[in-house]
C-alpha positions in Angstrom: 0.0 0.0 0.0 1.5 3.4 -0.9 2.2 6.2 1.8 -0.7 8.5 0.2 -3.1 5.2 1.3 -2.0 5.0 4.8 -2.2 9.1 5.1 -5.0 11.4 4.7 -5.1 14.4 2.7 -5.1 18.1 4.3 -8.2 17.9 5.9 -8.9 21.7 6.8 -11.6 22.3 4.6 -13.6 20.4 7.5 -13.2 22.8 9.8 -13.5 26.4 10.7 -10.1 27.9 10.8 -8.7 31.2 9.3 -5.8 30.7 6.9 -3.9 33.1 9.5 -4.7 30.5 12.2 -1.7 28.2 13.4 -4.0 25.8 15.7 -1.6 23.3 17.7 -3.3 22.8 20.6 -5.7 19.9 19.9 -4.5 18.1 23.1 -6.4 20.9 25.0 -9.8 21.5 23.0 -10.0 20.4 19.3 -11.6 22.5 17.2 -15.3 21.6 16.2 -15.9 20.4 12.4 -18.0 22.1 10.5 -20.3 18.8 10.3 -20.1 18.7 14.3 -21.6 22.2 14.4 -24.3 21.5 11.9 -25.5 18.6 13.8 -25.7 20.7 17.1 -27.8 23.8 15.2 -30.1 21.6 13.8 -30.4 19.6 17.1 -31.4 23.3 18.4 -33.6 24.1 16.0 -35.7 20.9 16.5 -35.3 21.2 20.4 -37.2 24.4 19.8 -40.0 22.5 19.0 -40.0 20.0 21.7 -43.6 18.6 20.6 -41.9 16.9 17.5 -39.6 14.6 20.2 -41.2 11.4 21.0 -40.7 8.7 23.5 -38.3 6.8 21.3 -36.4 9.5 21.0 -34.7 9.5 24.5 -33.2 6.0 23.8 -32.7 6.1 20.0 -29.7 8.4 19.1 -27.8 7.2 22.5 -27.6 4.2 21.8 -26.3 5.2 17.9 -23.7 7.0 20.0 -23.1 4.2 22.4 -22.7 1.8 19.4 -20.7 4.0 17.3 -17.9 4.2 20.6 -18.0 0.7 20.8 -16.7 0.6 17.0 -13.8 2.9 17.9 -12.4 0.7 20.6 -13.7 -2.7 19.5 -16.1 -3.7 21.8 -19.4 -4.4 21.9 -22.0 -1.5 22.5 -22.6 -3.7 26.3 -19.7 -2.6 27.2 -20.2 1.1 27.1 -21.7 3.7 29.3 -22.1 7.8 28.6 -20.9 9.9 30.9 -19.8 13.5 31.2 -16.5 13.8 32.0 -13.1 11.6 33.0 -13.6 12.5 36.6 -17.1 11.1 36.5 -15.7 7.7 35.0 -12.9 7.6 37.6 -15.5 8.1 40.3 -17.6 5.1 38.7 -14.3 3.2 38.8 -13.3 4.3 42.7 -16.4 3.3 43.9 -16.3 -0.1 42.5 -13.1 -1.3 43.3 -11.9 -2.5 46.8 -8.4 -1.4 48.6 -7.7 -1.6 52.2 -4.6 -0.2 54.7 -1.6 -0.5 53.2 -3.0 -1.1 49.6 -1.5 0.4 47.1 -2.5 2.9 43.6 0.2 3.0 41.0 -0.2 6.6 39.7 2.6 8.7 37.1 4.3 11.7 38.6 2.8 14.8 37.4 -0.7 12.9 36.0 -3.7 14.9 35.1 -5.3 16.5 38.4 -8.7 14.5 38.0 -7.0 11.3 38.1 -4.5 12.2 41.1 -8.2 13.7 43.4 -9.9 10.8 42.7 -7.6 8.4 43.9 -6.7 10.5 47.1 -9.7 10.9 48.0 -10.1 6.3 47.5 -6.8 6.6 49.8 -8.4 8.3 52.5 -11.3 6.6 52.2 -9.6 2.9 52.5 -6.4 3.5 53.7 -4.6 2.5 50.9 -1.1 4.4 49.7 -0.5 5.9 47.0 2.5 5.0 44.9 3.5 7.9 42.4 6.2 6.5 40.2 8.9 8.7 38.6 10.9 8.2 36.0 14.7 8.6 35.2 15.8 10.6 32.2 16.2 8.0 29.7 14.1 5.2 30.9 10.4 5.3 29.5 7.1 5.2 31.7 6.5 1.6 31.4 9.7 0.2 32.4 9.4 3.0 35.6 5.8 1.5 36.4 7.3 -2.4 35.8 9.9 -1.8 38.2 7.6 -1.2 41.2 4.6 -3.0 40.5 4.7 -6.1 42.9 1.6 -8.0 44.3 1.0 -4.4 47.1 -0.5 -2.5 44.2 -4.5 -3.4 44.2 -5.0 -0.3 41.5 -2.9 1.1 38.7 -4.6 4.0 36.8 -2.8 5.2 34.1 -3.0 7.0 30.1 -1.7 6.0 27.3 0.1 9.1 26.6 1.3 11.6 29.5 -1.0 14.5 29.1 2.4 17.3 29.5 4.8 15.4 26.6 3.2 13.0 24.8 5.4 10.2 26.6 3.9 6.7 25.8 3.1 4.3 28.4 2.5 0.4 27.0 -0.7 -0.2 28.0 -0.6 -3.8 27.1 2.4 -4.4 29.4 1.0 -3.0 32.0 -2.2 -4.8 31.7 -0.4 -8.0 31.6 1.3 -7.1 34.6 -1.6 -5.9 36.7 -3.3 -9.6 35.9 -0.5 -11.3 37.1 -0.4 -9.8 40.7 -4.7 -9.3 40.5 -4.3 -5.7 40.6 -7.6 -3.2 38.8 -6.5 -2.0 35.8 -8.1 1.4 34.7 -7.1 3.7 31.9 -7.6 6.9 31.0 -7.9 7.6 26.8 -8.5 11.2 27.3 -5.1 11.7 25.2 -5.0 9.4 23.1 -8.3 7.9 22.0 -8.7 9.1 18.5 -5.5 9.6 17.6 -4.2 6.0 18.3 -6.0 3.0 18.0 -6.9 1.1 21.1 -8.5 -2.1 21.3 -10.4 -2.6 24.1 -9.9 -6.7 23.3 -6.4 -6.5 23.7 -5.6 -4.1 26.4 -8.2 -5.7 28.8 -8.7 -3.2 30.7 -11.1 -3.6 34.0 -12.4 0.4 32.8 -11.4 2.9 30.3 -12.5 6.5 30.2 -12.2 9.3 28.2 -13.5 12.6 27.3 -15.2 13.6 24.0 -13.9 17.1 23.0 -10.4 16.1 22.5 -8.7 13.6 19.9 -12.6 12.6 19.3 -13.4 15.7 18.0 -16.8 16.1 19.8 -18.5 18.5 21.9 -17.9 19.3 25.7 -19.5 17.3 28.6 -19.8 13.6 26.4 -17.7 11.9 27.3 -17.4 7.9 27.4 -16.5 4.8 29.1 -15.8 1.1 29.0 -16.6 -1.5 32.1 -14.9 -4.8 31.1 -18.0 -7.7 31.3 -17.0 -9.0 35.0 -17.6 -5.2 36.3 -21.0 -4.5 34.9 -23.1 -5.4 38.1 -21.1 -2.7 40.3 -23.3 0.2 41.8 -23.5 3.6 39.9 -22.8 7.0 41.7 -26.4 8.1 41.0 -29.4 6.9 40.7 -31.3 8.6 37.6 -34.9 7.1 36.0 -33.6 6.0 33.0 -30.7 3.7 34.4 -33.8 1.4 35.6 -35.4 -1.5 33.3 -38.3 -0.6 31.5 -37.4 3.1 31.4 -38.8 3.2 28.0 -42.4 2.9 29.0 -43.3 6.1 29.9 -46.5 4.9 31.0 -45.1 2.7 33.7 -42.3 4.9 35.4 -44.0 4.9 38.6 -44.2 1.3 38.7 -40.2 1.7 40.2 -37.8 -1.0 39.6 -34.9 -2.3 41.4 -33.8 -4.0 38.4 -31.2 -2.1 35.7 -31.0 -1.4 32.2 -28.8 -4.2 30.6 -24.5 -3.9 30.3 -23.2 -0.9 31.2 -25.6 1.7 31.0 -26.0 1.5 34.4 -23.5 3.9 34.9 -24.9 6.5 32.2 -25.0 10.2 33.6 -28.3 11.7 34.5 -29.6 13.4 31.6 -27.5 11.0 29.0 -30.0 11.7 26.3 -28.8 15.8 25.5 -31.0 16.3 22.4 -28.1 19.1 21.6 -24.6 17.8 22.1 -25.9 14.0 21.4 -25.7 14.0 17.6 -22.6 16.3 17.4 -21.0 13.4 19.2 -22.2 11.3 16.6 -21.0 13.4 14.0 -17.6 13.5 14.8 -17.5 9.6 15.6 -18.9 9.1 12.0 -16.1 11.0 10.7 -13.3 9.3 12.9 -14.7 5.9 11.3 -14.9 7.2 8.2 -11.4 8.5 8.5 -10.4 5.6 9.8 -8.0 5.9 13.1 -5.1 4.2 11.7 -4.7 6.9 9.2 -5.2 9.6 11.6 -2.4 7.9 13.7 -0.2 7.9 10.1 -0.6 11.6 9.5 -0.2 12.8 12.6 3.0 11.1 12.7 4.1 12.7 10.0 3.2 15.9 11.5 5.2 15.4 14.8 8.0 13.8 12.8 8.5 17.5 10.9 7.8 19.5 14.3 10.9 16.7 15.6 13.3 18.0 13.0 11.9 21.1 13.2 13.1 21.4 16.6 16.0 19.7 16.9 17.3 21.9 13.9 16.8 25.0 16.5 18.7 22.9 19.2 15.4 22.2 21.1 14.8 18.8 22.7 11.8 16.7 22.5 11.0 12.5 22.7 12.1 11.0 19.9 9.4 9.4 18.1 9.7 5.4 20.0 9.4 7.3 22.8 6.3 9.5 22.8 2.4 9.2 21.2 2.3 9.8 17.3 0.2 12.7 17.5 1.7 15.5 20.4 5.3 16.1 21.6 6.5 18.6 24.5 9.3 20.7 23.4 11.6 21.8 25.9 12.2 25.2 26.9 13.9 27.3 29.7 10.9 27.6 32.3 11.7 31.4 32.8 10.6 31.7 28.8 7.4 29.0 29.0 5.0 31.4 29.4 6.3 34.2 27.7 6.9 32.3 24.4 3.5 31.1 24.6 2.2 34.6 24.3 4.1 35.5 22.0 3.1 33.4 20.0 -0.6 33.7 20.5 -0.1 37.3 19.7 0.5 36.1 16.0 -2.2 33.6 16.3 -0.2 30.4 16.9 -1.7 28.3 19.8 0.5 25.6 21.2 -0.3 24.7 24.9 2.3 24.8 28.2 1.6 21.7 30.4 4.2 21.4 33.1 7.4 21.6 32.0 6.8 21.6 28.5 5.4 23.3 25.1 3.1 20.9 24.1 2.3 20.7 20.7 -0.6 19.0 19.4 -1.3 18.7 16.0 -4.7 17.6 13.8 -5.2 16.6 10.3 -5.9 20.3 9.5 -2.1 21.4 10.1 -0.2 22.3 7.3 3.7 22.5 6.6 2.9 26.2 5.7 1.1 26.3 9.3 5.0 24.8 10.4 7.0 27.1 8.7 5.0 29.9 10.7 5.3 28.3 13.9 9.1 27.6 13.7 9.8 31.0 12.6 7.7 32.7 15.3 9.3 30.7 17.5 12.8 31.2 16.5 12.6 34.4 16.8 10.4 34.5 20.0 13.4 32.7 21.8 
């Protein structure tokens, strides 16, 4: 198969960005497609006439969404429940999984904030430690988590990407690891899920989560999540109408039921249904399948590969390419200029993000080398 096959074509026409507009900052908020927006104007315009929704029509489109997610991840649609947010789908996780004193949860240094709450708050809770792991300069994530997961750690919860760099984690290590010593093994997608395959079948993870506005290219507050088969009769946080059987008939809902809708959607947020954001999220999926992930994954590499040279050709250091996700990279810079370069740039209208310690950049299909050229030299001479 040629390279042109296994790459997409420039796909800015999609969305809605000025030619003057150097967007690198997908990892942060991508930005909508036009087809996303449409879907979410016409859901308003229908919502304005909320006598032309029907019964059906609280169950019909979610489970299009739920099915379509399921396609992205390879699983089945049994396996998925709709929720709003990663820290929502952590909290599902927390309050399913058992720990007690001297427990351990394997965490990354420096992880996203949502991820390092949720688990203090479990700590606290059960008594169990937390074990941040660091990592040397040259050694990678995984070999850093390996090294001190023994049979004390009861939870690891961990990306596939870290959210500052780009710097990959093997999932499917670490998942062989954690069912070795029996340990819950929970990941969160939320920078990676989109622009990397991930099959759900492989990894084997006990829950995966992820947000929607990101790599996904959807709208704010969907979010998603996948509850391995064994976990699917745990106890949801809340306790909304339409997580109960027979939620359909309208009719009948107060004839209350103990019993739950079937696989995962037990643990579907309250108010799952969202005539508005619902089919924008089902826009965008259509387009990531229709796209097809793996040459997402392909172009984006090339992307990072040119921002790689790019930098290095400055004298700038980032992870080499075995070393980081295909689709974002942190660039090092002195901290005292982080901020200040940032600006700068935004000032010309290039957006990069600063996470931590690092410029990240993050990419889409929608990035030209043009776009490149501008960002280099802006930055050249910023620094």
């Amino acid at each position: 198969m040629s390279e042109g096959a296994l790459t997409l074509p420039n796909q800015r026409h999609l969305f809605d960005i000025p030619d003057d507009v150097v967007y690198l900052n997908c990892a942060s908020l991508a930005p909508q497609m036009l087809s996303v927006r449409a879907a979410g104007e016409a859901a308003m315009s229908r919502n304005a006439q909320p006598w032309k929704i029907h019964a059906e029509d609280w169950f019909t489109q979610v489970e299009e969404l739920r099915a379509l997610f399921a396609q992205v991840i390879n699983a089945d649609a049994e396996s998925v429940a709709l929720i709003p947010a990663t820290s929502y789908g952590l909290s599902v996780a927390a309050a399913n999984v058992e720990a007690k004193p001297h427990d351990r949860i394997l965490l990354i240094a420096d992880d996203y904030p949502s991820t390092v709450y949720t688990w203090r708050a479990f700590a606290k809770r059960t008594g169990a430690e937390i074990l941040t792991v660091e990592r040397a300069e040259q050694e990678s994530w995984t070999d850093a988590i390996l090294k001190v997961f023994d049979q004390r750690v009861k939870v690891v919860s961990v990306p596939n990407v870290h959210w500052t760099n780009g710097a990959l984690i093997d999932l499917k290590r670490i998942g062989q690891r954690a069912r070795e010593v029996g340990a819950t093994f929970i990941v969160d997608a939320s920078q990676s899920l989109g622009a990397m395959s991930t099959d759900v079948a492989e990894l084997r993870p006990d829950y995966l989560v992820t947000v929607g506005y990101k790599w996904l290219l959807g709208p704010f507050s969907v979010g998603y999540m996948y509850i391995d088969s064994a976990r699917r009769d745990g106890k949801p946080i809340e306790q909304n109408w339409i997580l109960r059987a027979d939620s359909e008939n309208f009719d009948g809902l107060v004839d209350y039921r103990d019993e739950y809708q079937p696989g995962a959607r037990r643990f579907d947020v309250g108010e799952r249904t969202n005539f508005t954001l619902t089919p924008m999220a089902i826009a965008a999926l259509k387009q990531l399948l229709e796209w097809d992930i793996t040459r997402i994954t392909s172009t984006l590499s090339k992307i990072t590969a040119s921002i790689e040279r790019r930098a290095d050709r400055l004298g700038l250091r980032t992870l080499a390419a075995e070393q980081r996700g295909p689709h974002m990279l942190g660039i090092e810079l002195p901290s005292e200029s982080l901020k200040s370069v940032a600006a700068r740039l935004a000032e010309q209208n290039v957006y990069v993000g600063i996470r931590g310690a690092s410029m990240r950049v993050s990419p889409h299909v929608y990035i030209t080398e043009r776009d490149l050229d501008r960002f280099f030299n802006l930055l050249k001479n910023a620094l």
